[in-house]
PyMOL Python script that loads the backbone (N, CA, C, O; Angstrom):
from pymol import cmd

cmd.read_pdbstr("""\
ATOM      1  N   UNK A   1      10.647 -80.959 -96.683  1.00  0.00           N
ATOM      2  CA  UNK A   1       9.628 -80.610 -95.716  1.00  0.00           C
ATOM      3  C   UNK A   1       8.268 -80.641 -96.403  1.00  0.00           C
ATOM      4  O   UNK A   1       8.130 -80.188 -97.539  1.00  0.00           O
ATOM      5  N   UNK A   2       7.541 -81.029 -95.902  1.00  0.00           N
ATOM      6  CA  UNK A   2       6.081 -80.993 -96.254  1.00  0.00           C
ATOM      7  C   UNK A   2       5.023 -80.107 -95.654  1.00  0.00           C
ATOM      8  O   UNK A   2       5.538 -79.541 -94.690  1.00  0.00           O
ATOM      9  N   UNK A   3       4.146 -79.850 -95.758  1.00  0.00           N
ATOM     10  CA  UNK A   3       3.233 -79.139 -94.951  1.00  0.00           C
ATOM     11  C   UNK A   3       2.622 -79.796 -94.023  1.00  0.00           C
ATOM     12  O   UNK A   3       2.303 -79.153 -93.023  1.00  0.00           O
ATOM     13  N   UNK A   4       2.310 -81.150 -94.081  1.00  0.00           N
ATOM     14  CA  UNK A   4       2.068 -81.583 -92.474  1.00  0.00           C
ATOM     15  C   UNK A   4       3.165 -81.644 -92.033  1.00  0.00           C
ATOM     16  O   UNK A   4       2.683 -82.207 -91.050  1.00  0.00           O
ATOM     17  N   UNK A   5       4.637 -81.592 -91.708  1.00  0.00           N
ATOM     18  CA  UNK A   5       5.828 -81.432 -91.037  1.00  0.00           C
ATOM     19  C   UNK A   5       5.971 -79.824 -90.615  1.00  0.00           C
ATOM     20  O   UNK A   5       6.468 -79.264 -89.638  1.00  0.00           O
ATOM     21  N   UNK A   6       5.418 -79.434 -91.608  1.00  0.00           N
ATOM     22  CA  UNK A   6       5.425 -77.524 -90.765  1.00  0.00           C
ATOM     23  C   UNK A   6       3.999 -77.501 -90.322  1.00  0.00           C
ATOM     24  O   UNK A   6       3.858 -76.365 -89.870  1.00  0.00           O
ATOM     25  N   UNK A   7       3.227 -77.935 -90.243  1.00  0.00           N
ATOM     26  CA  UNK A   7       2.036 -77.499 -89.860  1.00  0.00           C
ATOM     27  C   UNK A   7       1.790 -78.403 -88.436  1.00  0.00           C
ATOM     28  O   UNK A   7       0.861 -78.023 -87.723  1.00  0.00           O
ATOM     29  N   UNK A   8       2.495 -79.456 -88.041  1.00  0.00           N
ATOM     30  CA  UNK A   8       2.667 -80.397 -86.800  1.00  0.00           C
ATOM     31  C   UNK A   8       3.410 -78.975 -85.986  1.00  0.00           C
ATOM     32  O   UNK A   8       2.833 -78.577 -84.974  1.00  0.00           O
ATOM     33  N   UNK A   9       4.914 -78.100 -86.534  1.00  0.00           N
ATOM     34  CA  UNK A   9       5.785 -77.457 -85.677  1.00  0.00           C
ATOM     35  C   UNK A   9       4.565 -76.477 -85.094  1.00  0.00           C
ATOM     36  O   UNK A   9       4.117 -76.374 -83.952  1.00  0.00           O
ATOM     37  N   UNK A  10       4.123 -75.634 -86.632  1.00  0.00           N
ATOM     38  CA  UNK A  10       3.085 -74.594 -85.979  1.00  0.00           C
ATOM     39  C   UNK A  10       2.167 -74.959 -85.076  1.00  0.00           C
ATOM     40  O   UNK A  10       2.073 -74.129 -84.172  1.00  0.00           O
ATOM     41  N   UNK A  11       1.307 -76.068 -84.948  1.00  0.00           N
ATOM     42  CA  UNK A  11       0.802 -76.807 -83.528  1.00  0.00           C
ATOM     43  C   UNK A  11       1.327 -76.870 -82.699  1.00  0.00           C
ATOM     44  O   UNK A  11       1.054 -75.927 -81.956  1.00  0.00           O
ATOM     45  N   UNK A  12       2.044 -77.523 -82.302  1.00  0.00           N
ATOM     46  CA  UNK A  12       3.428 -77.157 -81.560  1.00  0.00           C
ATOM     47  C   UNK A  12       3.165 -76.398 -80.661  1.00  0.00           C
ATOM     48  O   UNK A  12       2.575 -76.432 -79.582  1.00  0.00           O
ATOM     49  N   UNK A  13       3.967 -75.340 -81.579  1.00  0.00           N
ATOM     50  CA  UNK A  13       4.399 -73.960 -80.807  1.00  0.00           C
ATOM     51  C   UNK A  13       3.395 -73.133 -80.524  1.00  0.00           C
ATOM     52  O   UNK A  13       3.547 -72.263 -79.666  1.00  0.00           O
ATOM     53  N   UNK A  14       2.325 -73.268 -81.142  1.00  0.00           N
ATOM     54  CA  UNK A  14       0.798 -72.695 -81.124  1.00  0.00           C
ATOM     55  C   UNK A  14       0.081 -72.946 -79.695  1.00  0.00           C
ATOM     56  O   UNK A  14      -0.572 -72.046 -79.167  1.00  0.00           O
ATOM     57  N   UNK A  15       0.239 -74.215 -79.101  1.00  0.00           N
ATOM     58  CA  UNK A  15      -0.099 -74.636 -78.158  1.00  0.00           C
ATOM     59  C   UNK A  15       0.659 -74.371 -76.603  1.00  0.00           C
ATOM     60  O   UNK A  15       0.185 -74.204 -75.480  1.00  0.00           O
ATOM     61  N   UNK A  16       1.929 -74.417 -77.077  1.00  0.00           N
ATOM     62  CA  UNK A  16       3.152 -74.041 -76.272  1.00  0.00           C
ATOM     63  C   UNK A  16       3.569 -72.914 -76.096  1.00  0.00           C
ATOM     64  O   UNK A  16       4.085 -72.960 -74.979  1.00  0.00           O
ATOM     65  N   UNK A  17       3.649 -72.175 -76.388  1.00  0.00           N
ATOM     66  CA  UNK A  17       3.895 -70.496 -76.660  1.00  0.00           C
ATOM     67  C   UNK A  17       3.465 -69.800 -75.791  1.00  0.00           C
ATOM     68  O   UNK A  17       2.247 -69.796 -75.610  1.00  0.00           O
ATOM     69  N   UNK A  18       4.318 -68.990 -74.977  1.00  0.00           N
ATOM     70  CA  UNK A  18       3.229 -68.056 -73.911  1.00  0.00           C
ATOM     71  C   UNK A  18       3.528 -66.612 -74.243  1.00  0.00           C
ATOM     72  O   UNK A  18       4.703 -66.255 -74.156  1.00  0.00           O
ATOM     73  N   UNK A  19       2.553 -65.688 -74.636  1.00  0.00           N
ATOM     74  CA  UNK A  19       3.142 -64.336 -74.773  1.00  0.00           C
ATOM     75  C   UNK A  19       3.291 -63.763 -73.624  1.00  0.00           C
ATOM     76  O   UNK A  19       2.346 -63.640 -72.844  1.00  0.00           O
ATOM     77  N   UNK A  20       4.537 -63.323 -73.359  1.00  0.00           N
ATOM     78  CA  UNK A  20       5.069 -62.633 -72.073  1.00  0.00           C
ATOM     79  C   UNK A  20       4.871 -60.940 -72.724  1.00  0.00           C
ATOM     80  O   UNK A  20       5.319 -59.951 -72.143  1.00  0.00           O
ATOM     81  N   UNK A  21       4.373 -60.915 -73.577  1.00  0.00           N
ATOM     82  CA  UNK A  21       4.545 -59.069 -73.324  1.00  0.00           C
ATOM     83  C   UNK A  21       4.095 -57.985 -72.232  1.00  0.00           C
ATOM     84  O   UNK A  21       3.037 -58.178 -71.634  1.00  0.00           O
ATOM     85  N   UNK A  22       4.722 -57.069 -72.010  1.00  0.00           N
ATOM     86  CA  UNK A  22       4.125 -56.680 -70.744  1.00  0.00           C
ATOM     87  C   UNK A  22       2.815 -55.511 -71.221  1.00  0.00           C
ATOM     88  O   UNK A  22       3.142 -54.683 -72.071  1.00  0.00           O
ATOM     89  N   UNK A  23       1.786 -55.472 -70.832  1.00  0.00           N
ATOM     90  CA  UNK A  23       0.460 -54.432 -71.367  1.00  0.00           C
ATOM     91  C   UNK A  23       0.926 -53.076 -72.381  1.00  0.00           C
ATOM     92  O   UNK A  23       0.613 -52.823 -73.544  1.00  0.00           O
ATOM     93  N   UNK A  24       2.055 -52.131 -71.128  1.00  0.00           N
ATOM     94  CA  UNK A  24       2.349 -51.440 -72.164  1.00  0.00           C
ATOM     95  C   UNK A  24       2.597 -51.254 -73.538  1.00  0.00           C
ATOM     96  O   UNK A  24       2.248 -50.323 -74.263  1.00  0.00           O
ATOM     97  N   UNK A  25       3.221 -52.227 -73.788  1.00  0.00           N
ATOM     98  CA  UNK A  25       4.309 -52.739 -75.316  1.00  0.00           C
ATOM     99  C   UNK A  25       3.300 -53.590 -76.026  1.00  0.00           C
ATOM    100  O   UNK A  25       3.890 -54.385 -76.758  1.00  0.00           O
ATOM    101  N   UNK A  26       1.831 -53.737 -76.089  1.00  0.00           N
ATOM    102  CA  UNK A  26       1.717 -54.889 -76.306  1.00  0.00           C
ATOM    103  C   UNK A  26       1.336 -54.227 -78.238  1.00  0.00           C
ATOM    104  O   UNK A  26       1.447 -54.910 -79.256  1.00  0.00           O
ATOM    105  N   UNK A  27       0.910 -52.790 -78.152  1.00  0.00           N
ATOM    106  CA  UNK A  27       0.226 -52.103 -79.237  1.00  0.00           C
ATOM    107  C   UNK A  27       1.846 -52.129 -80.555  1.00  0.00           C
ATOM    108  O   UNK A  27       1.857 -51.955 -81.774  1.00  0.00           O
ATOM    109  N   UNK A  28       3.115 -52.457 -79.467  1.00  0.00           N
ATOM    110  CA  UNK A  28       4.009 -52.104 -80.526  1.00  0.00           C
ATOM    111  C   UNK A  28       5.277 -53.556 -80.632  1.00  0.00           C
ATOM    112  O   UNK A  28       6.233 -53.412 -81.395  1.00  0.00           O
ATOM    113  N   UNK A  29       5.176 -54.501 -80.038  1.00  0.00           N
ATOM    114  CA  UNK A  29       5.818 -55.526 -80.005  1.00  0.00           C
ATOM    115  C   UNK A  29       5.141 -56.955 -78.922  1.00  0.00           C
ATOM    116  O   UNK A  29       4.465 -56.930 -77.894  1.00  0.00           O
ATOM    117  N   UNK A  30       5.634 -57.950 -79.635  1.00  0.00           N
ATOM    118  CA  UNK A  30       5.308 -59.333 -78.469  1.00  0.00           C
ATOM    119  C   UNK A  30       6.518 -60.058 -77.998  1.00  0.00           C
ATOM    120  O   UNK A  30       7.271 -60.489 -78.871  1.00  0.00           O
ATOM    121  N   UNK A  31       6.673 -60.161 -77.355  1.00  0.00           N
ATOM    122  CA  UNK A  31       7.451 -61.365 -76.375  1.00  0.00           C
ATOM    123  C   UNK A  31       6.949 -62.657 -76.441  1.00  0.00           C
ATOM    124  O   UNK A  31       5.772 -62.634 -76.080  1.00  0.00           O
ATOM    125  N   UNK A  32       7.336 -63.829 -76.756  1.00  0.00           N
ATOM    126  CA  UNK A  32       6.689 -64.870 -76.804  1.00  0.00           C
ATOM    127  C   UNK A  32       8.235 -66.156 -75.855  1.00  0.00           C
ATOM    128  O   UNK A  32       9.413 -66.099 -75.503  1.00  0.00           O
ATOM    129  N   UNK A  33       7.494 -66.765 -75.871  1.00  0.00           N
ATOM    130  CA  UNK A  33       8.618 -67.978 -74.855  1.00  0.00           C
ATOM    131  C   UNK A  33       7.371 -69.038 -74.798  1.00  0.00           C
ATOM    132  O   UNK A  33       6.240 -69.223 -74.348  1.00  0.00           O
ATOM    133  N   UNK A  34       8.799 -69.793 -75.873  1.00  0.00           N
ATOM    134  CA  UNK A  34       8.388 -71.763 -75.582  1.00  0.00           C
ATOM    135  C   UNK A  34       9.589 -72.092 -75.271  1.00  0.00           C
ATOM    136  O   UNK A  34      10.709 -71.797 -75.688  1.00  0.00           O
ATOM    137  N   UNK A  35       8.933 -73.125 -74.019  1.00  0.00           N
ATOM    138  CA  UNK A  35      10.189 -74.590 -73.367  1.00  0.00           C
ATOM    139  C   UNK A  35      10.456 -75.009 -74.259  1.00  0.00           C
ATOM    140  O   UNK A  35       9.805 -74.865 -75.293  1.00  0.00           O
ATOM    141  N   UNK A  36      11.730 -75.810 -74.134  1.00  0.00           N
ATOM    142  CA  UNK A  36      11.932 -76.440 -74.462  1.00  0.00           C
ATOM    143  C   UNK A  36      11.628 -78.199 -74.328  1.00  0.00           C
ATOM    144  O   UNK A  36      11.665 -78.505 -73.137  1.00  0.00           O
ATOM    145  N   UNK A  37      11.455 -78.930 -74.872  1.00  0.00           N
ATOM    146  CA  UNK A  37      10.761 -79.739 -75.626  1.00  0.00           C
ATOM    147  C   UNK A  37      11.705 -81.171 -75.203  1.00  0.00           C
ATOM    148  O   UNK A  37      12.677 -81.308 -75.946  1.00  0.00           O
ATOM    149  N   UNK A  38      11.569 -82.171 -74.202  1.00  0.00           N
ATOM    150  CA  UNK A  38      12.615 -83.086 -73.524  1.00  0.00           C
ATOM    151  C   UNK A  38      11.926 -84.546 -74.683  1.00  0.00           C
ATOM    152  O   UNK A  38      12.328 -85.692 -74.480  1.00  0.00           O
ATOM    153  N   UNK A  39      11.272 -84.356 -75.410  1.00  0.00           N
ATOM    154  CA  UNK A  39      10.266 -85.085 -76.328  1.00  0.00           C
ATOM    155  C   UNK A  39      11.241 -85.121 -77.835  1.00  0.00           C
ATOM    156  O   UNK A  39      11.317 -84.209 -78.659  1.00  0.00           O
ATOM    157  N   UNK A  40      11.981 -86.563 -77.886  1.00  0.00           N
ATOM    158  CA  UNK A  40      12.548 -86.601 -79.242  1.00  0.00           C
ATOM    159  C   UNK A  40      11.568 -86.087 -80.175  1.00  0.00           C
ATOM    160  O   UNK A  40      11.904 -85.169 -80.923  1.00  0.00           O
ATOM    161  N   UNK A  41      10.386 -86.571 -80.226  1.00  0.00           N
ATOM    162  CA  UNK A  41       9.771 -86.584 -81.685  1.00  0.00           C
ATOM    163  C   UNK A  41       9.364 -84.844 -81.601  1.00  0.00           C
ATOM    164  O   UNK A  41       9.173 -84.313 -82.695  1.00  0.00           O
ATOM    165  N   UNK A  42       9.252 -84.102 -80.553  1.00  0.00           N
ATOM    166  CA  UNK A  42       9.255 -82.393 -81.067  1.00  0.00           C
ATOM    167  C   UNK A  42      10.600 -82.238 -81.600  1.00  0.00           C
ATOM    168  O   UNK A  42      10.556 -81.457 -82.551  1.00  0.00           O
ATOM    169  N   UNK A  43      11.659 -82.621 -81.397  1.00  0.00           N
ATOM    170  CA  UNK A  43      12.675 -82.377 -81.891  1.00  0.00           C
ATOM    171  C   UNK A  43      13.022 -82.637 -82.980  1.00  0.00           C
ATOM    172  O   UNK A  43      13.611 -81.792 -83.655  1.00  0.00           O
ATOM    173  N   UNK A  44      12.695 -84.132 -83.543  1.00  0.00           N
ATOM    174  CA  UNK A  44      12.347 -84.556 -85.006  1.00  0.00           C
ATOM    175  C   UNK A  44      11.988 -83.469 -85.832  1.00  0.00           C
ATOM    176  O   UNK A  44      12.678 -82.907 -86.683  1.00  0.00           O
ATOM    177  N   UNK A  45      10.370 -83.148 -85.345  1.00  0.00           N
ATOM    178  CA  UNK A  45       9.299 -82.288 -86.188  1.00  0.00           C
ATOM    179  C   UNK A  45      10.127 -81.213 -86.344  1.00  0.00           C
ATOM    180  O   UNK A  45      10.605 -80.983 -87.455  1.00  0.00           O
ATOM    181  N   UNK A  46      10.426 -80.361 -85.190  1.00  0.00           N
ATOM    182  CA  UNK A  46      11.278 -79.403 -85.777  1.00  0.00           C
ATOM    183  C   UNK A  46      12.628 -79.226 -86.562  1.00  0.00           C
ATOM    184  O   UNK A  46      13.080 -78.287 -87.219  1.00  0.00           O
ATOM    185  N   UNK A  47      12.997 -80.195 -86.321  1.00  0.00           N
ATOM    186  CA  UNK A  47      14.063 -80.080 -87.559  1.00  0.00           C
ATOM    187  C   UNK A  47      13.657 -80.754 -88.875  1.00  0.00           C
ATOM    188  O   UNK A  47      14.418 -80.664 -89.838  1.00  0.00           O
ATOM    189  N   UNK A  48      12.764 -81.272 -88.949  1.00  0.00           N
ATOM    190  CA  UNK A  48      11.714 -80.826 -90.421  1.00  0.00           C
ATOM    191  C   UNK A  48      11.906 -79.363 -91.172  1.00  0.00           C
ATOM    192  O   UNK A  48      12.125 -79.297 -92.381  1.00  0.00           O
ATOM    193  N   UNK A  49      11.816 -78.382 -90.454  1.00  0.00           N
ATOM    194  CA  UNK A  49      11.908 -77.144 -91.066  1.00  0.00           C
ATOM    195  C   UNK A  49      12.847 -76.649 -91.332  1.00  0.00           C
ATOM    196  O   UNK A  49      12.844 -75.771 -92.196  1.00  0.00           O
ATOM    197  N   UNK A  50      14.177 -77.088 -90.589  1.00  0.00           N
ATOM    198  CA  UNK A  50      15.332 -76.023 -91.008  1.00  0.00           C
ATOM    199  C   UNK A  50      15.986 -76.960 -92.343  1.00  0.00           C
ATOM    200  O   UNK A  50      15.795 -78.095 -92.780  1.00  0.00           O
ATOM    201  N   UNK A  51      16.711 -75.989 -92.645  1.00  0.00           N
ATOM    202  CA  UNK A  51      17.683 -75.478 -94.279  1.00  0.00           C
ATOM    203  C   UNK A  51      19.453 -76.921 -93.531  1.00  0.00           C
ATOM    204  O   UNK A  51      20.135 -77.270 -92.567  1.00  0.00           O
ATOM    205  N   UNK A  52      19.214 -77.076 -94.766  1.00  0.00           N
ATOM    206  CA  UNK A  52      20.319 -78.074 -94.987  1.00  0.00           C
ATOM    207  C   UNK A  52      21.802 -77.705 -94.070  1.00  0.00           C
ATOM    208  O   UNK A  52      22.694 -78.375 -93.549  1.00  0.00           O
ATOM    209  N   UNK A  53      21.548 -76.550 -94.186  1.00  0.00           N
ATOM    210  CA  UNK A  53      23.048 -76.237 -93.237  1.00  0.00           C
ATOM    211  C   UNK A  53      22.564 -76.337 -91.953  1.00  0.00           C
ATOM    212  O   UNK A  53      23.273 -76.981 -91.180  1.00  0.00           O
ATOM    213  N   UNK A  54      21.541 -75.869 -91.521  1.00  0.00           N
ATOM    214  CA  UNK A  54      21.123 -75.413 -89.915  1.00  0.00           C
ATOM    215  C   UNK A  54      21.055 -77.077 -89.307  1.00  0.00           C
ATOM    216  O   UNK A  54      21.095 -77.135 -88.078  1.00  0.00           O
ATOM    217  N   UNK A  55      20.985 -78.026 -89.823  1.00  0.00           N
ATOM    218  CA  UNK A  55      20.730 -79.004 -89.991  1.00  0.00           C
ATOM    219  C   UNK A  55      22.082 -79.772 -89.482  1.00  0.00           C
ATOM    220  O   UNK A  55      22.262 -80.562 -88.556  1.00  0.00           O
ATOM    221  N   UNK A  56      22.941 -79.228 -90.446  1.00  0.00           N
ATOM    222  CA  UNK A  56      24.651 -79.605 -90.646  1.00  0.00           C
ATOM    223  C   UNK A  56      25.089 -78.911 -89.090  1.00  0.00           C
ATOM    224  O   UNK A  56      25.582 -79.580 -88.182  1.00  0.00           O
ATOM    225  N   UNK A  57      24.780 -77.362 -89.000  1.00  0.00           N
ATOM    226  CA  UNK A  57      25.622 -76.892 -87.484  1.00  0.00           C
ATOM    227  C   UNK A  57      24.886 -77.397 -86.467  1.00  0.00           C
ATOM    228  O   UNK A  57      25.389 -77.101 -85.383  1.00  0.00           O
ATOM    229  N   UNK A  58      23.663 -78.193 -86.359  1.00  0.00           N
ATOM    230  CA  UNK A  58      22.700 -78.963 -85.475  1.00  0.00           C
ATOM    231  C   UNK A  58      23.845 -79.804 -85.052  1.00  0.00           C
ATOM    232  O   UNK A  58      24.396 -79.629 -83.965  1.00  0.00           O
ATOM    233  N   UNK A  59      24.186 -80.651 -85.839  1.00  0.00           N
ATOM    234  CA  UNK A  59      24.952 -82.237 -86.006  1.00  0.00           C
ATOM    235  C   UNK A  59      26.097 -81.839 -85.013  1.00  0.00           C
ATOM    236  O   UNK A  59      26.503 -82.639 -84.169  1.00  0.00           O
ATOM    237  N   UNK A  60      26.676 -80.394 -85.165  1.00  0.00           N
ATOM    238  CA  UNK A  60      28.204 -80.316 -84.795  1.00  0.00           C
ATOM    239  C   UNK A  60      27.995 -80.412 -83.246  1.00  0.00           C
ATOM    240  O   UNK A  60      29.080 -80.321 -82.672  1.00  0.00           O
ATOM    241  N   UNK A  61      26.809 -80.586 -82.289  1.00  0.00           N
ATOM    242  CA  UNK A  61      26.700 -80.608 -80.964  1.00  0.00           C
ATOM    243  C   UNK A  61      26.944 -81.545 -80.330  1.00  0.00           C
ATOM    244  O   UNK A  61      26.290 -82.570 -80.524  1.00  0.00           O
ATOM    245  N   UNK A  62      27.895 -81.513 -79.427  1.00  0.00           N
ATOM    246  CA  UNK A  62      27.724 -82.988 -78.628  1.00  0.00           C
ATOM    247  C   UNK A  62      27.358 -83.884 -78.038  1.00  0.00           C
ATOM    248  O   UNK A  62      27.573 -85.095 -77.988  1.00  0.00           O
ATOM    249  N   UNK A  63      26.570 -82.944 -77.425  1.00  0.00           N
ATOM    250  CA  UNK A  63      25.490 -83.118 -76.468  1.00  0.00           C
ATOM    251  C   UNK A  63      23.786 -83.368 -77.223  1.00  0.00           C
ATOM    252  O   UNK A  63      23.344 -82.480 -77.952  1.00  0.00           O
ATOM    253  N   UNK A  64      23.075 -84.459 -76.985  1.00  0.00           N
ATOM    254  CA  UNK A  64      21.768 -84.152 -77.428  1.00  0.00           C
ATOM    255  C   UNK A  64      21.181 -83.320 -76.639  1.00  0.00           C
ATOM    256  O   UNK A  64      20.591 -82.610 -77.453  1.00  0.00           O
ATOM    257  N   UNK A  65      20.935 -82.917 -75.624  1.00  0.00           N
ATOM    258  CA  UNK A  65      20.360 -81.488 -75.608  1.00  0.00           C
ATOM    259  C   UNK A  65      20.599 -80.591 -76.095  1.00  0.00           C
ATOM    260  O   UNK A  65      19.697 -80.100 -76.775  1.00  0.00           O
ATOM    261  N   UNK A  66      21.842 -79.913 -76.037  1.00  0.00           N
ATOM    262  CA  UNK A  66      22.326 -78.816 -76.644  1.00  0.00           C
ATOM    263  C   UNK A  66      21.712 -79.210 -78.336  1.00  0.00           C
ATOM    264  O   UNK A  66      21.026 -78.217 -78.577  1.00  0.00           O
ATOM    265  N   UNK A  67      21.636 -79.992 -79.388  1.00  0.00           N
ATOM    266  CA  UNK A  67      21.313 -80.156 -80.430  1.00  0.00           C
ATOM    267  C   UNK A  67      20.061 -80.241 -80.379  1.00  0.00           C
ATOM    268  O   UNK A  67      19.718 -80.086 -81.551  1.00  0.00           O
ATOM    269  N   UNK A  68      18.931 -80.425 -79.615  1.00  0.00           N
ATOM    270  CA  UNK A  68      17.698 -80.255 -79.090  1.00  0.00           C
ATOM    271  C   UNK A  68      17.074 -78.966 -78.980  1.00  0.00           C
ATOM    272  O   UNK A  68      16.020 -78.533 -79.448  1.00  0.00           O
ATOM    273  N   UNK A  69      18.030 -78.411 -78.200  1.00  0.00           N
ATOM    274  CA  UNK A  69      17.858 -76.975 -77.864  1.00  0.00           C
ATOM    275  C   UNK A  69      17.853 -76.350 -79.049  1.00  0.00           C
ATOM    276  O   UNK A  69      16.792 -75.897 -79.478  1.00  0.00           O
ATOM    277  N   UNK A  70      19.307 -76.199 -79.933  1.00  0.00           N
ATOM    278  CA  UNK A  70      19.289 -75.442 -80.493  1.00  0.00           C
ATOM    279  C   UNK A  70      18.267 -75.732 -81.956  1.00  0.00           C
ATOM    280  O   UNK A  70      17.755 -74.646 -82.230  1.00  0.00           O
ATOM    281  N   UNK A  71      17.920 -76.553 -82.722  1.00  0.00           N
ATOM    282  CA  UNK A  71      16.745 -77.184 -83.521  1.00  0.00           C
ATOM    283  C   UNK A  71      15.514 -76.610 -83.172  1.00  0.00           C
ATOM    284  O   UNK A  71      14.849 -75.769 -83.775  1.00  0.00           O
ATOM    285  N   UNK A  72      15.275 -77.278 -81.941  1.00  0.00           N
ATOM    286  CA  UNK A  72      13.920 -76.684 -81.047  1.00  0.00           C
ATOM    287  C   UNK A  72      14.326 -74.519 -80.750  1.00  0.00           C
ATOM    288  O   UNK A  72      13.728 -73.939 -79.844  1.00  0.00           O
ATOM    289  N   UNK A  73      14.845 -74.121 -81.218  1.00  0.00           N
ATOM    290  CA  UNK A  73      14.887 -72.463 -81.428  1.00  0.00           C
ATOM    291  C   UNK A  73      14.834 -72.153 -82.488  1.00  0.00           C
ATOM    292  O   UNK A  73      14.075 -71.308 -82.962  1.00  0.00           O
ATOM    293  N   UNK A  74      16.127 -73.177 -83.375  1.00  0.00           N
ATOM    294  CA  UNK A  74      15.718 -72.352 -84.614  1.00  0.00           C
ATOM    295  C   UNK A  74      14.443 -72.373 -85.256  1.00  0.00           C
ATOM    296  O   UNK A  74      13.919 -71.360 -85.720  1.00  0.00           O
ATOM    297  N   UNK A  75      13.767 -73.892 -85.300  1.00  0.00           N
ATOM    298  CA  UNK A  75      12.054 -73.711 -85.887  1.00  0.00           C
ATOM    299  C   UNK A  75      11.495 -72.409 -84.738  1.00  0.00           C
ATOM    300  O   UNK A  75      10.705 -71.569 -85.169  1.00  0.00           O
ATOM    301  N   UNK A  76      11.758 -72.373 -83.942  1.00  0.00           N
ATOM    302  CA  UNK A  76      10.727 -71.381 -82.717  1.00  0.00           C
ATOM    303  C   UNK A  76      11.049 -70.105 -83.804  1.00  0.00           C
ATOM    304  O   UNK A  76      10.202 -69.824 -84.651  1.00  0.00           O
ATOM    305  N   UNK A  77      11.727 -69.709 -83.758  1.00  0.00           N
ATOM    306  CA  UNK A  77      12.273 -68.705 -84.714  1.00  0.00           C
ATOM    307  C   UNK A  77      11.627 -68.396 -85.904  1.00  0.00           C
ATOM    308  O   UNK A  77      11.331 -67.252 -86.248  1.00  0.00           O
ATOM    309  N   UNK A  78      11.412 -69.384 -86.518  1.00  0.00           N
ATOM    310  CA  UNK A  78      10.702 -69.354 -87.795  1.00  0.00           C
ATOM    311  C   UNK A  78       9.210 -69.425 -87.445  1.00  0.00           C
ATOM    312  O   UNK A  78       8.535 -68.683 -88.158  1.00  0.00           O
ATOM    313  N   UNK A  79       8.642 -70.003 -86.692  1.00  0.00           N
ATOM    314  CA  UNK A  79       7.135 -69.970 -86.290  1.00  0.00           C
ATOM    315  C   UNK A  79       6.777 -68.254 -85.622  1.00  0.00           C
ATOM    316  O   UNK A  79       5.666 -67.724 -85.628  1.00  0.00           O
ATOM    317  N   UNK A  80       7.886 -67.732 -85.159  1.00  0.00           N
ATOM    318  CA  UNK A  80       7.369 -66.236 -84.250  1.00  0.00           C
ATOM    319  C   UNK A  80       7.668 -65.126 -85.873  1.00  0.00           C
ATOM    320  O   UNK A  80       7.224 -63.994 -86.069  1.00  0.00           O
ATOM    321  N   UNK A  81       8.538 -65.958 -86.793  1.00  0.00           N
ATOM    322  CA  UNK A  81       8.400 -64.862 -88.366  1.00  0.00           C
ATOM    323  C   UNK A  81       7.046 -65.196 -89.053  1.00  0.00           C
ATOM    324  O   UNK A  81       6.283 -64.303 -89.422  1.00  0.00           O
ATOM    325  N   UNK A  82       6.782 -66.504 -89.208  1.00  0.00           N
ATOM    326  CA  UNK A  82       5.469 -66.919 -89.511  1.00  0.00           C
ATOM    327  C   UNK A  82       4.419 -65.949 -88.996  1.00  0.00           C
ATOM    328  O   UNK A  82       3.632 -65.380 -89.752  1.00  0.00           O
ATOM    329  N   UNK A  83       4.443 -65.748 -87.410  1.00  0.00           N
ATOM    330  CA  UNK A  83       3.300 -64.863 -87.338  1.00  0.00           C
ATOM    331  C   UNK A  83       3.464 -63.442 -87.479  1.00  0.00           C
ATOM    332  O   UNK A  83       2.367 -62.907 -87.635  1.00  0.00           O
ATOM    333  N   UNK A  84       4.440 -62.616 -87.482  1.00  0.00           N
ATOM    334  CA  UNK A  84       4.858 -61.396 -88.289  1.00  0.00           C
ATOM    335  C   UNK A  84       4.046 -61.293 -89.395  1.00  0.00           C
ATOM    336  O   UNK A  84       3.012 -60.627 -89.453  1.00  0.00           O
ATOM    337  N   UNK A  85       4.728 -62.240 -90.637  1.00  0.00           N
ATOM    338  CA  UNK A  85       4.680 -61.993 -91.609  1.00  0.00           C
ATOM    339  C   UNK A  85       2.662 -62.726 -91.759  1.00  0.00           C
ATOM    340  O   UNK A  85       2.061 -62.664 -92.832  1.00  0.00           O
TER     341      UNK A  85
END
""", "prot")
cmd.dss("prot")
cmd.show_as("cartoon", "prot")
cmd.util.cbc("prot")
cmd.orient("prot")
């Protein structure tokens, strides 16, 4: 992975991302929700980021969506720790 390959996802999801938190909660947690992504090359980019195995249980899907889907979450995943941390 390179940093323009994580820094394309963080665009991405930066752009895409809607925080659903509701007002109350907002001082102590966020809710965030991105679509999913019907665009091979978001799907590419994001699996730029994941780890050699996540990569490997990607493959085991049968379906290209379902392997879409799940790629396109796990980077989502890592972009909503990104902004935590």
């Amino acid at each position: 992975m390179t940093r323009d390959q994580s820094s394309r996802v963080i665009d991405h999801f930066a752009s895409t991302a809607r925080d659903l938190t509701p007002e109350p909660a907002r001082h102590t947690s966020h809710v965030l929700y991105a679509a999913v992504s019907h665009d091979p090359d978001v799907t590419s980019c994001c699996a730029s980021v994941l780890s050699a195995a996540e990569l490997h249980r990607a493959g085991r899907f049968a379906k290209h969506g379902d392997k879409a889907l799940f790629t396109q979450r796990r980077a989502f995943r890592r972009f909503c720790g990104a902004l935590v941390l």
